[in-house]
N, C-alpha and C positions, 0 to 999 in steps of 0.2 A: 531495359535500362541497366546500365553499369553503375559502380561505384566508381567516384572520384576519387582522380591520385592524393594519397597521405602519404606520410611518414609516421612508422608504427616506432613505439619505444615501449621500450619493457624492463618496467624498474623493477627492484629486490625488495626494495622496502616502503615502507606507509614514508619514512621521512625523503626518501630521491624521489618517492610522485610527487610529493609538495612540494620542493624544490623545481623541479619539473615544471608544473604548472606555473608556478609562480614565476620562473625565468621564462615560460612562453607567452606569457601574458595577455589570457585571453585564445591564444590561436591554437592551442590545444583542447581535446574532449579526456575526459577519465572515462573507461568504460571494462566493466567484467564481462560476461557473455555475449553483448554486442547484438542481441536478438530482437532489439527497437530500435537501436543509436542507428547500426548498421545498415537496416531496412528504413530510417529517416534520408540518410544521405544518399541512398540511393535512388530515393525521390525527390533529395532535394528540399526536403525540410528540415534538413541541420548542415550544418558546414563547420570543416575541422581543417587544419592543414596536418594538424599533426594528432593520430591516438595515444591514447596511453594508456596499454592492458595490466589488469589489476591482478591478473588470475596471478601472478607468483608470489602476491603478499600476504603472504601468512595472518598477518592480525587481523586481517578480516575474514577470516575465514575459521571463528571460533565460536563456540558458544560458551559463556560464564553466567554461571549460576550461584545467584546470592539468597539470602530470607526470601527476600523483597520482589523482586524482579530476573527476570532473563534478558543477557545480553543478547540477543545475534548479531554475528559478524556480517557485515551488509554486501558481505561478498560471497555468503552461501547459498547457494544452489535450490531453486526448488523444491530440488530430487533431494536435495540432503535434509533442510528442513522436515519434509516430510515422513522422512523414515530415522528422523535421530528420537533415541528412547526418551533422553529430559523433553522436548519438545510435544510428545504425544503425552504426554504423565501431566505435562505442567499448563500446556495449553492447545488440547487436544481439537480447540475449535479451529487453532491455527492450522496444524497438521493436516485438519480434513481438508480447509481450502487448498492449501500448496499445493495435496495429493491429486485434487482436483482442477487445477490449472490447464486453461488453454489444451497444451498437449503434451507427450513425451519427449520429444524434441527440447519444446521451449523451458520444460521443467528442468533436462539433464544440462540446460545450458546457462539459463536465465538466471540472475541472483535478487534478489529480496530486496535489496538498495536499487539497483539497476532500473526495478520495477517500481519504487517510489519513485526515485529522480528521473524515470522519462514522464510522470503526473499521464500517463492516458485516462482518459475519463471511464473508459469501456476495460476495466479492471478491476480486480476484487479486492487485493491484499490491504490498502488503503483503509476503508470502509469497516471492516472486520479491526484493524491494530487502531482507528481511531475508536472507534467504540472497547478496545480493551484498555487504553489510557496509555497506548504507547510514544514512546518518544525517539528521537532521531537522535543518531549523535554527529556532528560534524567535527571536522579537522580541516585546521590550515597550519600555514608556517606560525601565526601570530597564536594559537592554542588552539583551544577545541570551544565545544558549546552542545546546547539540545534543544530542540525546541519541538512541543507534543505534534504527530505527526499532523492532526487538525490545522496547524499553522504551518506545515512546510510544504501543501498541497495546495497552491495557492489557486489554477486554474488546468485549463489546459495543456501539457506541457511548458505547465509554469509551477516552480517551487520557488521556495527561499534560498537555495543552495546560493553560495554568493560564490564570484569570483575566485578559482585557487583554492574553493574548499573539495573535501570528499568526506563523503558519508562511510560515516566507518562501523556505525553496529543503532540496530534498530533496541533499541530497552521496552520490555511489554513486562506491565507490575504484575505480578499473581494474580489471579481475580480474586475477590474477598472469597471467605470463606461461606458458603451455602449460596454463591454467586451462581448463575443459570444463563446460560451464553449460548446464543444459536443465531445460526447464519441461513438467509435462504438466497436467491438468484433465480432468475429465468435468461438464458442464455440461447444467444442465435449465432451458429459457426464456430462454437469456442469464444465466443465473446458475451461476458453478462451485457443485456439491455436495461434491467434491473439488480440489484442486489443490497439487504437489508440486512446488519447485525445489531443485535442485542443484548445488552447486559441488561441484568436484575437481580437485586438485592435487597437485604429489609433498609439500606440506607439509601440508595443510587440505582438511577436508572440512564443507560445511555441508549438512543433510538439514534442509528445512521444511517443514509440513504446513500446510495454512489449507484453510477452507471447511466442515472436519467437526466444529469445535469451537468456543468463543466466540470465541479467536482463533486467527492462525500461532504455532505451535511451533516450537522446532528441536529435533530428537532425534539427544540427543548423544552415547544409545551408538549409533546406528545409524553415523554419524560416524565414530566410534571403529572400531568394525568392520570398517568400509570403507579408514583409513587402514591399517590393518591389513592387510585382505584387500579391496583393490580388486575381486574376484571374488564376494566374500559375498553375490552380488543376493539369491536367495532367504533367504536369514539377515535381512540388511537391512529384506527388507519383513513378513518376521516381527516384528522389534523394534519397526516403525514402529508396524503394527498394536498391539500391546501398550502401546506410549506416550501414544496421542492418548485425546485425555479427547471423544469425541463426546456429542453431545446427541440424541434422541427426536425429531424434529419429522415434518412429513406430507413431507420430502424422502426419510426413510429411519429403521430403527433404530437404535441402538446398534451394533449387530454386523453390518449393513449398510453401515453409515459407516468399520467400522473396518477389512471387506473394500474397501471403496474407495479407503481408502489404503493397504493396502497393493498394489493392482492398480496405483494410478496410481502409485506409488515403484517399483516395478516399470519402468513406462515408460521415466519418467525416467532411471534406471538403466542400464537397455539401450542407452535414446540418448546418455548420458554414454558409454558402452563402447566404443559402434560409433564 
């Protein structure tokens, strides 16, 4: 299968793509590495007449670091993510997954927005920045906005991104102090079928599930239980199992899917303890 004809455009700045978009209305895609969108259209599950390549806009391709939080520019890279020093210092659970993404390929090409805004279900980054409290930033012509990434993943190859906007930098808050954060997966082809991140602190607990269902969950009695009884592992990955709404496909069952999370919250769990 081939790609169908487009018309590529390639603006300077964050304000000519909104322009851009907003004067195509609708008949254009915004894309950086192009390593989903491209492999969509080529089957046939997205249509564009016209792209719009992000890769020469500088503002998204920055990281800003305050007390509180780190920005990412929603236009960096995997590869970059993973090996920039603030990133491994500041939220080293993040770095390991990038590090471990998919493949070399799709890491030196693929950017961190790209991978939010195509919503695949059979993907990590998600699952891990909703369980650290992260939030999206969006831009249009009319201003900007955030909205935590739990609410911008809404399905399938479904977000909130509206019309004429672009995702311009993901925000992930520091984790509190004596926070305990660990990620597990079980992964077939380079793709998770499962994958579990966890935060834990003496105030908060977040349990998220992604890979077994259209999107990441948080299961917030599992949460509950755990602030409760930091010991509840095997209770935990009971609840978890009972929560997640899995789907049928040729990766696994229903009741395959929901033994998988609870094995992999299990992990997670053990390595939060230890």
């Amino acid at each position: 299968m081939t790609l169908p004809d487009f018309e590529l455009r390639r603006p300077e700045t964050l304000a000519e793509a909104l322009d851009l978009l907003h004067e195509l209305n609708g008949e254009a895609a915004f894309y950086m590495g192009g390593t989903e969108l491209l492999l969509a259209m080529k089957y046939g599950l997205a249509h564009a007449s016209v792209l719009v390549h992000g890769k020469r806009l500088g503002e998204l391709q920055v990281i800003e670091d305050d007390e509180d939080s780190l920005a990412l520019g929603a236009g960096l890279t995997h590869l970059a993510l993973e090996s920039n020093p603030i990133v491994r210092e500041v939220l080293p659970s993040l770095a390991g997954v990038e590090a471990t993404l998919a493949n070399l390929r799709v890491r030196a090409a693929g950017t961190l927005g790209g991978n939010l805004c195509f919503a695949e279900p059979h993907s990590d980054p998600a699952t891990l920045l909703i369980a650290l409290g992260a939030q999206v930033e969006l831009a249009s012509r009319s201003g900007t906005r955030r909205l935590p990434v739990e609410d911008f993943v809404l399905g399938p190859l479904q977000t909130a991104l509206a019309p004429g906007e672009i995702m311009t930098a993901v925000r992930v808050p520091r984790p509190p102090a004596g926070a305990r954060v660990a990620f597990e997966r079980i992964r077939l082809r380079e793709r998770p079928v499962a994958n579990v991140a966890v935060l834990l602190s003496a105030e908060e607990a977040r349990v998220v599930v992604g890979a077994v269902g259209p999107r990441p969950i948080r299961v917030t009695d599992a949460e509950n239980l755990l602030l409760s009884r930091p010991d509840g592992i095997e209770e935990a990955c009971a609840v978890v199992a009972a929560a997640v709404d899995p789907y049928a496909d040729w990766e696994g069952s229903v009741e395959y899917k929901r033994h998988l999370a609870s094995v992999v919250t299990g992990r997670a769990l053990r390595r939060v303890a230890a």
